[in-house]
C-alpha positions in Angstrom: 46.0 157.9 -110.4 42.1 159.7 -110.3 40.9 160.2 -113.0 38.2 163.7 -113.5 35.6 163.6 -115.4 33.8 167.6 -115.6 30.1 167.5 -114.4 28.3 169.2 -117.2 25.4 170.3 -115.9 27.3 172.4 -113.0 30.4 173.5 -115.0 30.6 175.8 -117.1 26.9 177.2 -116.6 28.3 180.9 -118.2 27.7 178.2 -121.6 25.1 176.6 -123.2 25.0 173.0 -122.6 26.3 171.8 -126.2 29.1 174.5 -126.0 29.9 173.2 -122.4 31.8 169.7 -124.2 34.1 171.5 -126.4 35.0 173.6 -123.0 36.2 170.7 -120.9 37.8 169.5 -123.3 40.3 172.5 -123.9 40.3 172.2 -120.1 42.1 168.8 -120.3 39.5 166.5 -119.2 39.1 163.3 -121.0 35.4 162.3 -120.0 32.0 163.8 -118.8 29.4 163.4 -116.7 25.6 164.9 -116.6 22.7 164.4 -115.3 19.9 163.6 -118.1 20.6 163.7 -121.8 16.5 163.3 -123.1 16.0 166.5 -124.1 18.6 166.1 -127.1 18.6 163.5 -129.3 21.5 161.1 -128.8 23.1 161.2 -132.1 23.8 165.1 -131.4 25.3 164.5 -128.2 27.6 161.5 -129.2 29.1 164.0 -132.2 30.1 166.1 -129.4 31.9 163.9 -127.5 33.3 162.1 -130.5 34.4 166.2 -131.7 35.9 166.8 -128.5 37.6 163.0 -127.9 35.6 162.6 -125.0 34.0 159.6 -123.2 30.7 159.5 -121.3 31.0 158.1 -118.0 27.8 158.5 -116.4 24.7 160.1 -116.3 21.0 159.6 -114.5 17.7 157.6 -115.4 14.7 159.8 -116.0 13.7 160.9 -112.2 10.0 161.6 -113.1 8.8 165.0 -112.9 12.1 166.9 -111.9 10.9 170.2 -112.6 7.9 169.2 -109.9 10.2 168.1 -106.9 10.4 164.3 -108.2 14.2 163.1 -107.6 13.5 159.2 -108.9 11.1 156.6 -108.9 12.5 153.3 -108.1 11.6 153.3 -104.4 7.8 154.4 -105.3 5.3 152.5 -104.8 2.4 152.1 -107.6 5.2 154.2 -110.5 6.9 151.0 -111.1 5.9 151.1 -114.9 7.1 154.7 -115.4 10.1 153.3 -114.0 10.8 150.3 -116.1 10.0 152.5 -118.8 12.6 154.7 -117.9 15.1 152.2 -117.5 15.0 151.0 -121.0 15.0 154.1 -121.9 18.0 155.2 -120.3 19.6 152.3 -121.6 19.0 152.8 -124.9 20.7 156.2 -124.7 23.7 154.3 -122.8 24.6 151.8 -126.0 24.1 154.9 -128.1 26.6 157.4 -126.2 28.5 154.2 -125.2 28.4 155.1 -121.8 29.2 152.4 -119.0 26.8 153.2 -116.5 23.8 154.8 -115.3 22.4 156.0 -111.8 19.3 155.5 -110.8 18.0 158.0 -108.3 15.5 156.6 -105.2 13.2 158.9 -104.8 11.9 160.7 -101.9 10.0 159.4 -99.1 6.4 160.8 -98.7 7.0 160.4 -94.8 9.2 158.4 -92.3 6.5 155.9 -92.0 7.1 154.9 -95.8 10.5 153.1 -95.4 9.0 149.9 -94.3 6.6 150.4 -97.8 9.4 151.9 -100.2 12.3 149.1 -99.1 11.0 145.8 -101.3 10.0 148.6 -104.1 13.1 149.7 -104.3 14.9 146.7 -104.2 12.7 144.6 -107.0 12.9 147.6 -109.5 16.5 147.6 -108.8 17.1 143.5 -109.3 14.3 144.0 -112.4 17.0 147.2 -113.6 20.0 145.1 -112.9 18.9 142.2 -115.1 18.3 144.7 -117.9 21.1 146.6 -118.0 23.7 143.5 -117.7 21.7 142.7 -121.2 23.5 145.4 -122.7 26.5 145.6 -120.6 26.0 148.4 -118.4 26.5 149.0 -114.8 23.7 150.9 -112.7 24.8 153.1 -109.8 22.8 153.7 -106.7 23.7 157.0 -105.1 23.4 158.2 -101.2 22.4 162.2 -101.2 22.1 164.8 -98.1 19.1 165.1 -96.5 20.1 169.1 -96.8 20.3 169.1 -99.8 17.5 166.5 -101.0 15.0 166.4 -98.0 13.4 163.4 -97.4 15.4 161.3 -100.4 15.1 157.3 -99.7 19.2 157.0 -99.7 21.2 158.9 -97.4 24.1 156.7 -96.1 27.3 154.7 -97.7 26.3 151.2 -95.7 22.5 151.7 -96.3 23.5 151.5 -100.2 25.7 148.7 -99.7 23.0 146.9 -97.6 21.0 147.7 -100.8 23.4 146.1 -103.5 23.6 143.3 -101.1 20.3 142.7 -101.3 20.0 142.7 -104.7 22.8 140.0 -105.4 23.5 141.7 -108.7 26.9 142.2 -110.0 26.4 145.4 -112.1 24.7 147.5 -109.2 27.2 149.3 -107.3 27.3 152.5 -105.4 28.5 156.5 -106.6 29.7 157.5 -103.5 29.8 161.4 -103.7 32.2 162.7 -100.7 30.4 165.8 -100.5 27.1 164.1 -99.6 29.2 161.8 -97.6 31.1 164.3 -95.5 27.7 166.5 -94.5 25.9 163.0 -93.7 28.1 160.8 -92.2 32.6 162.1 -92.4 34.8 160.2 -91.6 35.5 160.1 -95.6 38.7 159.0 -95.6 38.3 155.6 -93.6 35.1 155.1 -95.7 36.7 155.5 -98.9 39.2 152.8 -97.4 36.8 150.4 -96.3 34.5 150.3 -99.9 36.6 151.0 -102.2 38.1 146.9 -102.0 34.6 145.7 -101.9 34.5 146.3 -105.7 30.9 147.7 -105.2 31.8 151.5 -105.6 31.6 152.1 -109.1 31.8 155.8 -109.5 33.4 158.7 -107.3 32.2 162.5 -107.1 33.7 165.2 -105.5 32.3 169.2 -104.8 33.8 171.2 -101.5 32.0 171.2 -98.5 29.7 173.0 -97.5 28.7 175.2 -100.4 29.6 172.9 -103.3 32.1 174.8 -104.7 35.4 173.9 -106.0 37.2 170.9 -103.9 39.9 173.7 -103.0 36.8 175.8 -100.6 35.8 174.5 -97.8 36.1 172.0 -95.0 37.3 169.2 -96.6 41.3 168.1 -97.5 41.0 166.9 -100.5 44.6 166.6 -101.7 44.9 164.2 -98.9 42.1 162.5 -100.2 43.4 162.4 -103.5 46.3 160.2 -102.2 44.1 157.8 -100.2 42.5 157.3 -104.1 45.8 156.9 -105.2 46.9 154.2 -102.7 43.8 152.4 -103.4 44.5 152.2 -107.3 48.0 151.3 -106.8 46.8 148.3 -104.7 44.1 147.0 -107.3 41.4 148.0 -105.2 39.9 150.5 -107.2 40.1 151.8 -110.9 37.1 154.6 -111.9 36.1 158.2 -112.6 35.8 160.7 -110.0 33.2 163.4 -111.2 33.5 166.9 -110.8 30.2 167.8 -109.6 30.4 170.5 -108.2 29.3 174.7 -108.7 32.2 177.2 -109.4 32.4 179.6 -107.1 32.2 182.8 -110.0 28.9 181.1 -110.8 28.3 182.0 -114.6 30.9 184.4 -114.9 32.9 184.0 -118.7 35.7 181.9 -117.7 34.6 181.2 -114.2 34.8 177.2 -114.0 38.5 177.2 -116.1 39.9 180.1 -113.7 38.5 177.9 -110.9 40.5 174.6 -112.2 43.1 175.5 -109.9 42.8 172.6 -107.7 42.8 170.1 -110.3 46.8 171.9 -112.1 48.2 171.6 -109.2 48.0 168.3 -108.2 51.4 166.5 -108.5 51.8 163.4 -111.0 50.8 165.0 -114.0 47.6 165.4 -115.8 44.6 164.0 -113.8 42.4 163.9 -116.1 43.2 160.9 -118.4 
């Protein structure tokens, strides 16, 4: 059956970020997910999850200058340095915090013109990536994002990153396929879902409603049906992974907000989800 893992950098925003651990856990959930641990050191983060039985399953490589627009490096030419320097460094953090894998995030495209230049980037610092992180046993996840939400971002569609991991040969680069991004780009989720989830190249699912990115629950999208497709899939063999929870609750950073808005996830049948 799925199994969640809370996004901690979207729930519980009424909390501070260290406080936010101990919170999912109470909540049920079992693992976590954020997007960039450098701004604490790891040892503090890895006595959180230990204090709250919790496993990290994913978060992201340094992106370059976030707070400037930046969202990744590996498909830029001329910052391939930064972003082997940012690999290792991610890596390191992943042995520490014993976490299986790490995405790596494109990078957006200066114009439409660039693809042709930013293609062979991409895919040498990903095969460079790929041979570093199988060193130490990790996976690296390639993700495709909205072009609404991420204008201009080098990776928009589910076969585009599988042409990617293709082209890289490696067997530690796989795809995150988020179904929100996937349902504003492309639908059709539930046939997609069917037709990559046996490739053994998805390595991470994420989930938010659609279109707002609010709790799966609001919105255009069935995700209880869904759900089951996931289900199927696991009960054949063809998949086994986390789905993260990355999504905003609705009440924003009201007290209590994102465990009033966990809803969705009781009511599922079969028991806890979360394990």
């Amino acid at each position: 059956m799925p199994r969640f893992a809370a996004n901690l950098s979207m729930l519980y925003p009424e909390l501070d970020f260290l406080d936010r651990f101990e919170a999912a856990a109470k909540d049920g959930f079992r693992a976590v997910e954020f997007l960039f641990p450098y701004a604490y050191a790891p040892a503090e983060l890895l006595a959180r999850l230990q204090g709250n039985g919790l496993q990290q399953v994913l978060f992201n490589a340094p992106p370059g200058d976030w707070d400037g627009g930046e969202r990744g490096l590996a498909s830029l030419p001329g910052r391939e340095a930064e972003f082997r320097e940012g690999i290792l460094r991610a890596l390191d953090v992943a042995v520490a915090l014993d976490c299986p894998r790490v995405h790596v995030m494109a990078g957006l495209l200066a114009d439409a013109t660039r693809r042709e230049e930013a293609e062979p980037v991409y895919i040498d610092n990903l095969r460079w990536a790929a041979e570093q992180a199988a060193q130490v046993g990790r996976d690296l996840l390639i993700e495709p994002i909205n072009t609404r939400d991420i204008p201009r971002f080098f990776l928009n569609r589910q076969d585009e990153a599988h042409r990617m991991v293709e082209a890289v040969g490696a067997l530690n680069l796989k795809v995150q396929m988020d179904l929100y991004h996937c349902q504003i780009v492309e639908g059709d989720v539930a046939m997609k879902l069917r037709q990559y989830l046996p490739t053994g190249r998805v390595g991470h699912l994420q989930i938010a409603g659609v279109p707002a990115r609010h709790e799966p629950d609001v919105g255009e999208m069935n995700y209880p049906y869904l759900f089951g497709v996931i289900d199927e899939l696991m009960a054949a063999g063809q998949w086994d992974g986390w789905i993260g929870c990355e999504y905003r609750p609705a009440r924003g950073a009201v007290a209590g907000g994102t465990s009033d808005g966990l809803g969705w996830l009781r009511s599922l049948p079969n028991g806890d989800r979360t394990t």
